[in-house]
C-alpha positions in Angstrom: 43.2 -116.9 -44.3 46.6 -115.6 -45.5 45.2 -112.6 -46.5 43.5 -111.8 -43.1 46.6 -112.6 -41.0 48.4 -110.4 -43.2 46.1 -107.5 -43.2 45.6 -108.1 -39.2 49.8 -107.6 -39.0 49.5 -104.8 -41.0 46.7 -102.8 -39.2 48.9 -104.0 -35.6 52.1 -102.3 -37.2 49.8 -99.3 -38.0 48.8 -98.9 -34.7 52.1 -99.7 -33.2 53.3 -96.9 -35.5 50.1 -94.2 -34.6 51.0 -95.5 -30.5 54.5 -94.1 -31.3 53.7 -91.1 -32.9 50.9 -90.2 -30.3 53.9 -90.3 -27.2 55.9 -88.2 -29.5 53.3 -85.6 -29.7 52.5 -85.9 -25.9 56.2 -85.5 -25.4 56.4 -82.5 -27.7 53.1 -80.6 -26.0 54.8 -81.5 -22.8 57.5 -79.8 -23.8 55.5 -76.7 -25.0 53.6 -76.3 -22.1 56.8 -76.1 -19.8 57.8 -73.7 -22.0 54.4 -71.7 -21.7 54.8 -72.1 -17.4 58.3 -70.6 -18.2 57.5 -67.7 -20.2 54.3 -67.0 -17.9 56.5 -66.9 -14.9 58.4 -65.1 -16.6 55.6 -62.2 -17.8 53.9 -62.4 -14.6 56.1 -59.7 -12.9 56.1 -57.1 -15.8 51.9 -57.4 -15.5 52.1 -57.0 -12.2 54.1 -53.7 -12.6 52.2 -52.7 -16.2 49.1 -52.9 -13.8 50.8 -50.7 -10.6 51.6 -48.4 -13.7 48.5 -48.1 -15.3 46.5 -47.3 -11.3 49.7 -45.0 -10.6 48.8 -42.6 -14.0 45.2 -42.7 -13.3 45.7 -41.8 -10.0 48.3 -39.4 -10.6 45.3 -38.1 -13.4 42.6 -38.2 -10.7 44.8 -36.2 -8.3 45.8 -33.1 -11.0 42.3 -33.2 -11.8 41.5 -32.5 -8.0 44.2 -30.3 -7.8 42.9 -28.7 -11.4 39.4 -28.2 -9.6 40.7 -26.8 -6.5 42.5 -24.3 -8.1 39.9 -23.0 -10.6 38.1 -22.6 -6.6 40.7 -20.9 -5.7 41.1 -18.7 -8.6 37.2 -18.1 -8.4 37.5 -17.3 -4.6 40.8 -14.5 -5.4 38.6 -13.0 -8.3 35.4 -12.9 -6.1 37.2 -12.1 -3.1 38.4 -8.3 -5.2 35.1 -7.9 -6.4 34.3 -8.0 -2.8 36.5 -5.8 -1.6 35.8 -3.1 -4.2 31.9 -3.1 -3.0 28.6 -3.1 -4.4 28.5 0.3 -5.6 30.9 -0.2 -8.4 28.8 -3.3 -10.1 26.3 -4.6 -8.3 24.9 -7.2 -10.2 28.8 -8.6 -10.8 28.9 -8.2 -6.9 26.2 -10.6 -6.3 27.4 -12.9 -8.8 31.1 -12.7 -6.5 28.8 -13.5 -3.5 27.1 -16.5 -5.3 30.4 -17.6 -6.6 31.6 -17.7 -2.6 28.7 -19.7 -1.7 29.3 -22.3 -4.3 32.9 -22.5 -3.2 31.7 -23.4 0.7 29.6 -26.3 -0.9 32.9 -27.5 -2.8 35.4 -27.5 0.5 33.0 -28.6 2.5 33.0 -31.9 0.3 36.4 -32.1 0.2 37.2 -34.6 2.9 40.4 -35.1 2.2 42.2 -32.0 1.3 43.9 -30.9 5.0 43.5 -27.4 3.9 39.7 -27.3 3.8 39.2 -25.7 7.2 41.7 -22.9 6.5 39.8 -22.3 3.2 36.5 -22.6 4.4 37.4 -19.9 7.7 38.2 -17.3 4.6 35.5 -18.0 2.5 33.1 -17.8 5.2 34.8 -14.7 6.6 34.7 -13.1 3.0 31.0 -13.5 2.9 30.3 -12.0 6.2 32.2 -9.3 5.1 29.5 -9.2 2.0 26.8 -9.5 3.8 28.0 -6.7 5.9 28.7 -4.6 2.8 25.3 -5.3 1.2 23.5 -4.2 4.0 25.6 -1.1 3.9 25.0 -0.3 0.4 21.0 -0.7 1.0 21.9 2.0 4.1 23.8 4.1 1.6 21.1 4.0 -1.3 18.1 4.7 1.0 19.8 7.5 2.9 21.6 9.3 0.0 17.7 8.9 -2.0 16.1 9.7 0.9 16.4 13.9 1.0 13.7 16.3 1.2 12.2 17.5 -1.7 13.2 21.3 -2.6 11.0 23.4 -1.3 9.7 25.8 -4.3 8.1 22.2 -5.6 6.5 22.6 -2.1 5.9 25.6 0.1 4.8 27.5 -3.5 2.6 30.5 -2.3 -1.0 29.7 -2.9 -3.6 32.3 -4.9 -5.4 34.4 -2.3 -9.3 34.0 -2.3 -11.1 37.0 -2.9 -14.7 37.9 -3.4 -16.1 40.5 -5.1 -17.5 43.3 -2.7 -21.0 44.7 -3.6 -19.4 47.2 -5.7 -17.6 45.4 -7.9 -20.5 43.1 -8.2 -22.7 46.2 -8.8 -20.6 47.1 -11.4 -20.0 43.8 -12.9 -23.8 43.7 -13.1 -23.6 47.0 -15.2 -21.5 45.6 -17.3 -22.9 42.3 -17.9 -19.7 40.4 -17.7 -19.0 36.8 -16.5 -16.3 37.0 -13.8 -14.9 33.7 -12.9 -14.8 33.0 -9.2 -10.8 33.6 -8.1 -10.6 30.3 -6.1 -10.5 28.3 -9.5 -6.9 29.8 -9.9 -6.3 27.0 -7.5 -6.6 24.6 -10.4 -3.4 26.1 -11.9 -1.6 25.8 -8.2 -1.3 22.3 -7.6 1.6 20.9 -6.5 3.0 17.7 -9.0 5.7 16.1 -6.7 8.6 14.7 -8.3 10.0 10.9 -8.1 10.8 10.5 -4.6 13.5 8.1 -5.8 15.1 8.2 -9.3 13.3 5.2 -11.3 17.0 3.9 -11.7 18.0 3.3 -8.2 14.3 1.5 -7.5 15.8 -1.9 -9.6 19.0 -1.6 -7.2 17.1 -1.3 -3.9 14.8 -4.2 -5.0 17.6 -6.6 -6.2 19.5 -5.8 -2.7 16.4 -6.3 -0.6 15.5 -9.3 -2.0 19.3 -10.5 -1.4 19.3 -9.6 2.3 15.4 -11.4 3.5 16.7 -14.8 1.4 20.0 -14.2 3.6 17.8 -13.7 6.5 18.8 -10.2 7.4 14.8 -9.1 6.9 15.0 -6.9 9.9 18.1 -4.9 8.7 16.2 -4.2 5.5 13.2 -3.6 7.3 14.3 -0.8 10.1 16.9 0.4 7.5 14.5 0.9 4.9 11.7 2.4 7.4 14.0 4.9 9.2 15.5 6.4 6.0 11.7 7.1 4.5 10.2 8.1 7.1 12.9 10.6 8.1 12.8 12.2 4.5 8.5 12.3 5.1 8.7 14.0 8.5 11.2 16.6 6.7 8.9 17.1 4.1 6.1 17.5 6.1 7.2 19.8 8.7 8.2 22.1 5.8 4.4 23.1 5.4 3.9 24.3 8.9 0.3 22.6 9.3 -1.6 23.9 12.6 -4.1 22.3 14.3 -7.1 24.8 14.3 -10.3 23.8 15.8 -13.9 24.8 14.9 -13.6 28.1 17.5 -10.5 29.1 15.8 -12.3 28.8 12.7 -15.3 30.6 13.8 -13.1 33.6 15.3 -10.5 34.0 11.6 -11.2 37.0 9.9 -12.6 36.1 6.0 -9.4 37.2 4.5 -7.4 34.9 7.1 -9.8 32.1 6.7 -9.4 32.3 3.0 -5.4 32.2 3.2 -5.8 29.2 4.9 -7.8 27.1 3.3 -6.0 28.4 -0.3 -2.9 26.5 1.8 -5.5 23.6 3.1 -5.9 22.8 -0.4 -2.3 22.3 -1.8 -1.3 20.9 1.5 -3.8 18.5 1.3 -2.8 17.5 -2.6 1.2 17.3 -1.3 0.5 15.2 1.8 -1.3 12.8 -0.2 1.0 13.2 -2.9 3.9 12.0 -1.1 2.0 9.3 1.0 1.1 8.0 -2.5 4.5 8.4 -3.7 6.2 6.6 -0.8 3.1 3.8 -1.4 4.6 3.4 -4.6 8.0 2.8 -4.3 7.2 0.6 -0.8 5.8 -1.8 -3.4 8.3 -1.4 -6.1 11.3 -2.0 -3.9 9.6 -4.9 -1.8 7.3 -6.4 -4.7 7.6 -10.5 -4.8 10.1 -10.4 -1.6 8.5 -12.1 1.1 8.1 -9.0 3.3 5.8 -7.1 5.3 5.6 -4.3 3.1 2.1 -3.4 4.1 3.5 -2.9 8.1 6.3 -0.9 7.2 4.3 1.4 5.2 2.2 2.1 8.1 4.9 2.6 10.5 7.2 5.0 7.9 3.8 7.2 7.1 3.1 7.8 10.6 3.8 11.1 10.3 2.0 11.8 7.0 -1.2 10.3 8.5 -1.1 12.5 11.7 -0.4 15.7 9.2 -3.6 14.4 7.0 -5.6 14.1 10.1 -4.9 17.3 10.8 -5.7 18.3 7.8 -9.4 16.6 7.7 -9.9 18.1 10.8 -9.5 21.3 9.8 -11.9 21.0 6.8 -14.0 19.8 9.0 -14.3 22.1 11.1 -14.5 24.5 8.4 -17.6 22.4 6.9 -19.3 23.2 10.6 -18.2 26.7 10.9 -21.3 29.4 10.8 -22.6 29.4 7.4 -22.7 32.3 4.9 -23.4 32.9 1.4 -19.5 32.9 0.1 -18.2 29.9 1.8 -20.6 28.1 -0.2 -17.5 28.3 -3.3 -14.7 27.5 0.0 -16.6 24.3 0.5 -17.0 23.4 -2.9 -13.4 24.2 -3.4 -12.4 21.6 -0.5 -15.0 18.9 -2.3 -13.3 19.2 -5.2 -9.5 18.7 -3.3 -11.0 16.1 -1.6 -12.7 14.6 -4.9 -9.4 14.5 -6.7 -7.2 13.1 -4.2 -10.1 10.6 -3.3 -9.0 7.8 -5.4 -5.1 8.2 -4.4 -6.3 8.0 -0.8 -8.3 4.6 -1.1 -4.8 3.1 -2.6 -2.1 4.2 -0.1 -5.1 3.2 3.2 -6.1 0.3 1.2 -4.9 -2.1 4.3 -7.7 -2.9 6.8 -5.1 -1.1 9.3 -5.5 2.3 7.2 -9.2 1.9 7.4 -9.6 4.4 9.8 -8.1 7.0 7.5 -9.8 6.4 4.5 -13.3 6.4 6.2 -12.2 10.0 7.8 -11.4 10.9 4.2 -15.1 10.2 3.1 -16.8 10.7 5.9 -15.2 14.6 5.4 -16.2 14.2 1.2 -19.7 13.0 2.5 -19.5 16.1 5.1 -18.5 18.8 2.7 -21.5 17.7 0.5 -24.3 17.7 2.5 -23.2 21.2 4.1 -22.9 22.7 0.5 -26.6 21.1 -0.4 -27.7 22.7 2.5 -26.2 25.8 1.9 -28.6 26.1 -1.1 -31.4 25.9 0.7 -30.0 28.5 2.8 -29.3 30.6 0.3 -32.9 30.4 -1.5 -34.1 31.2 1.4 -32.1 34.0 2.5 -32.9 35.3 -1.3 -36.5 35.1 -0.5 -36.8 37.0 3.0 -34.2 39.2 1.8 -35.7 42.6 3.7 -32.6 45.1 2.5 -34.2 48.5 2.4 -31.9 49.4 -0.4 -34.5 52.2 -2.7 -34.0 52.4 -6.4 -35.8 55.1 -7.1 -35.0 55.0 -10.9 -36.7 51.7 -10.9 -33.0 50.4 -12.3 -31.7 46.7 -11.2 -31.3 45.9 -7.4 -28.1 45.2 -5.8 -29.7 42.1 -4.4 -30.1 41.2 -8.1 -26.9 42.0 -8.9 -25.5 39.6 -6.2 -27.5 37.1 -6.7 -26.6 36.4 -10.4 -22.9 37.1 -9.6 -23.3 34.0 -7.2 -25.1 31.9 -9.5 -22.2 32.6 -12.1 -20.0 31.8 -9.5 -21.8 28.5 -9.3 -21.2 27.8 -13.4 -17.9 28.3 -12.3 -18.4 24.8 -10.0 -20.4 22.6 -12.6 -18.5 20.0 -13.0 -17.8 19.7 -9.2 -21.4 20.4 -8.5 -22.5 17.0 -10.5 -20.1 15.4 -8.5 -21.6 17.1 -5.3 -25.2 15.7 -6.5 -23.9 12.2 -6.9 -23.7 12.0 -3.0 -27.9 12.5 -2.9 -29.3 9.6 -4.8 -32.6 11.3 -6.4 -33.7 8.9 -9.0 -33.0 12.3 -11.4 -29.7 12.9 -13.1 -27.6 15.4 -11.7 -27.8 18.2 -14.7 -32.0 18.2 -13.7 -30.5 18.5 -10.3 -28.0 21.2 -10.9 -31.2 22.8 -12.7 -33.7 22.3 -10.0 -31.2 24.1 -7.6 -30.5 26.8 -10.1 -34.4 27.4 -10.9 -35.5 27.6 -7.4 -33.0 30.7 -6.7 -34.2 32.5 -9.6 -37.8 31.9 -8.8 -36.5 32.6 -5.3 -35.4 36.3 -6.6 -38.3 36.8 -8.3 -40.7 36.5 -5.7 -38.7 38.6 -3.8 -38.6 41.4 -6.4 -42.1 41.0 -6.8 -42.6 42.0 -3.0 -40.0 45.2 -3.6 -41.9 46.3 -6.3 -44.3 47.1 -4.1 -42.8 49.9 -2.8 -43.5 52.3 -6.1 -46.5 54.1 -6.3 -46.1 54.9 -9.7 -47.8 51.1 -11.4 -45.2 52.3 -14.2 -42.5 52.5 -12.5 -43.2 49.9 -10.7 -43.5 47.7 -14.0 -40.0 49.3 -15.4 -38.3 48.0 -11.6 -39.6 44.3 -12.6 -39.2 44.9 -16.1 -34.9 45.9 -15.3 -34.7 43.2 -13.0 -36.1 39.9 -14.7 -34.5 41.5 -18.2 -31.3 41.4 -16.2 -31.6 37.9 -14.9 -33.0 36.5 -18.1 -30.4 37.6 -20.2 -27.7 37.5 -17.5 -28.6 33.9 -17.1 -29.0 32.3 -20.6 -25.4 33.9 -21.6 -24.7 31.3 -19.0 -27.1 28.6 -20.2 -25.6 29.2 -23.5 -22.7 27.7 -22.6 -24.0 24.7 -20.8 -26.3 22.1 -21.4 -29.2 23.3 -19.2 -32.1 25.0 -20.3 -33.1 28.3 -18.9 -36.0 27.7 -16.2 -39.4 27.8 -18.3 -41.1 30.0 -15.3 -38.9 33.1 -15.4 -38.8 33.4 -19.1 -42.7 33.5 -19.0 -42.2 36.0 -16.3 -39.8 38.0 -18.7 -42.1 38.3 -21.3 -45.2 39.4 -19.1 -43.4 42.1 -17.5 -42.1 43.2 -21.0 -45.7 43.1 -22.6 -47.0 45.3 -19.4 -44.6 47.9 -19.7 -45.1 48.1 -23.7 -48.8 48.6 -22.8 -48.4 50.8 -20.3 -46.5 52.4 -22.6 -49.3 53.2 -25.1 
């Protein structure tokens, strides 16, 4: 029991002791945290103004950076605003950059609610790009007109070879000679006019870039009329430089041959120039307005007025030429004009291509269609005017007929045309190729002549010298013709070879 009482007054003194230790402690962190309120109290104020300090740099930060950004603006707006001023025609595409940069600038005052000088920044910008837009517009004006002159006139108004046709004479002694004389309207081929570049291929980029610029800033009526007017003033000056008149059929009919040749030597190149230019000025229309949303097609029409009225003109003159009395030589006129008309064909489908241009184009044809049939017609006429040929012309040495003698001048004259003859027989769907054709046509003039020199031999009395007369004649035509036929790829009609070598074996038995 000792021993319990003492350990029970040792563990009370123990916790006596721990009781006293534990107030110490509490009195010590009492302490301490009186301290701590102290010192916070004390701290409180210099976080307070570390804080203030901190928001006043990063607002002071936030300011020179709006400060930094509005005078980059400003600096872009000064540099833009001299590129302005110096125009478009020194750099355009740094220019259009200037103008860009301008725009970009609006969109950055115009957020700036807070800077009091946004309106009075905004006023110049917006002033400096009506002054662009202005100045743009000008330089389009300035390319299109200074671009926009006539064309010289040697590349033009060059004379054109005069048609001539060989009289009887000269045939007669072409026939003596046996030479093949080429038919003087081909010189034409060597006459036609190449038009240059309406506009230098360097300035086409410029006028595109600018006319794209003013439709996206809406101005697509300034580039429209400005555009239009500046064209078709350089088309009518072109134009009036050929002097086209309006001739009717009954002026046709009353030209003298030589007169009526000059002018349809000038129909031709004419014809090639004004469609020339209308397909020159269909070309750059495109180039300048291709991918702008524009009505490109409309103001082609409306700046080729002019060119269309002249090309009417034009048609109508070859068609009234094409209905004009017939005779034996205009036969080579009109295939002359079918061959213009052919080559130009495909140039006039493109620039009339629009259903508004449809009348054109079909005139065009219809005049192609025209000159063919006439000229197909004409063959017939001449076969038969070869035939019931009653010339009282006597060659009383039984030597070749001047009918003869014409007639194969005019069917070399026609080798002249074969090319342009195929073409011709295209327009007549046959079922035959056009070389059996061209053949066909050719044969039935020769047998033509034949029967007709069959009737003049009649006219000798002497069965000899009546043999020698068909003997000259077919021996003329066979070989005139198959130096021809040579140099094609036709053959030489089966029935007046046989002819040839009848007559020849009658005269070598007369003979014995």
């Amino acid at each position: 029991m000792d021993a319990l009482a003492q350990r029970v007054s040792a563990l009370r003194a123990s916790l006596q002791s721990s009781q006293g230790n534990t107030e110490g402690m509490v009195a010590i962190l009492g302490s301490f945290d009186q301290r701590l309120s102290e010192l916070e109290a004390t701290i409180h104020p210099i976080q307070v103004r570390a804080h203030a300090t901190q928001m006043a740099h990063e607002n002071i930060d936030k300011a020179i950076k709006v400060a930094d950004d509005i005078l980059a603006q400003v600096v872009i707006v000064r540099e833009a605003e001299a590129t302005i001023l110096r125009g478009p025609h020194v750099d355009l595409e740094s220019y259009l950059k200037a103008v860009g940069h301008l725009k970009d600038a609006v969109g950055f005052f115009s957020s700036r609610e807070n800077f009091t000088s946004k309106e009075r920044f905004l006023n110049d910008v917006n002033a400096l790009l009506s002054k662009s837009s202005l100045m743009i517009e000008e330089e389009f004006k300035r390319l299109t007109t200074t671009y926009s002159k006539p064309i010289e006139g040697d590349l033009i108004l060059g004379s054109p070879p005069k048609l001539q046709w060989a009289s009887d004479g000269d045939a007669e002694a072409d026939g003596r000679n046996s030479a093949h004389s080429e038919h003087p309207s081909k010189d034409l081929e060597t006459a036609i006019c190449r038009t240059p570049a309406l506009i230098p291929s360097r300035i086409l980029p410029l006028l595109h870039t600018i006319a794209q610029k003013l439709v996206q800033d809406g101005n697509q009526q300034s580039c429209y009329k400005i555009y239009r007017d500046a064209r078709r003033s350089a088309l009518e000056l072109n134009l009036r430089k050929l002097g086209v008149e309006r001739l009717s059929k009954d002026d046709v009919e009353r030209m003298q041959s030589d007169a009526l040749e000059a002018k349809i030597g000038k129909w031709s190149k004419y014809l090639q120039i004004t469609v020339k230019l209308l397909d020159g000025e269909r070309k750059i229309c495109d180039e300048v307005f291709e991918g702008i949303s524009f009505n490109k097609d409309q103001c082609f029409s409306e700046l080729a007025g002019t060119g269309v009225s002249v090309a009417k003109t034009l048609l109508s003159f070859g068609d009234a030429v094409a209905k004009s009395k017939r005779s034996p030589e205009k036969l080579f006129v009109l295939l002359d004009m079918y061959e213009v008309m052919h080559e130009v064909r495909s140039e006039v489908e493109v620039i009339f291509q629009d259903s508004s241009c449809s009348e054109m184009r079909e005139a065009a044809l219809g005049l192609m269609k025209l000159l063919a049939q006439t000229a197909h017609e004409m063959f017939v006429d001449f076969e038969e005017l070869v035939e019931n040929d009653t010339s009282k012309t006597n060659v009383h040495d039984g030597t070749v007929h001047p009918l003869t003698i014409r007639v194969i001048n005019h069917v070399k004259f026609l080798f002249d045309y074969q090319l342009t003859l195929k073409l011709l027989l295209q327009e007549f769907e046959t079922g035959s190729d056009t070389e059996s054709q061209l053949a066909v046509v050719l044969t039935k003039i020769m047998q033509a002549l034949q029967n007709n020199l069959d009737g003049k031999s009649n006219q000798y009395k002497d069965p000899a010298l009546m043999s020698i007369f068909l003997a000259n004649n077919i021996h003329y035509m066979v070989s005139s013709v198959r130096r021809l036929f040579r140099l094609s790829p036709f053959k030489l009609p089966a029935a007046v070879v046989h002819q040839h070598r009848l007559i020849l074996a009658a005269v070598e038995f007369q003979e014995l």
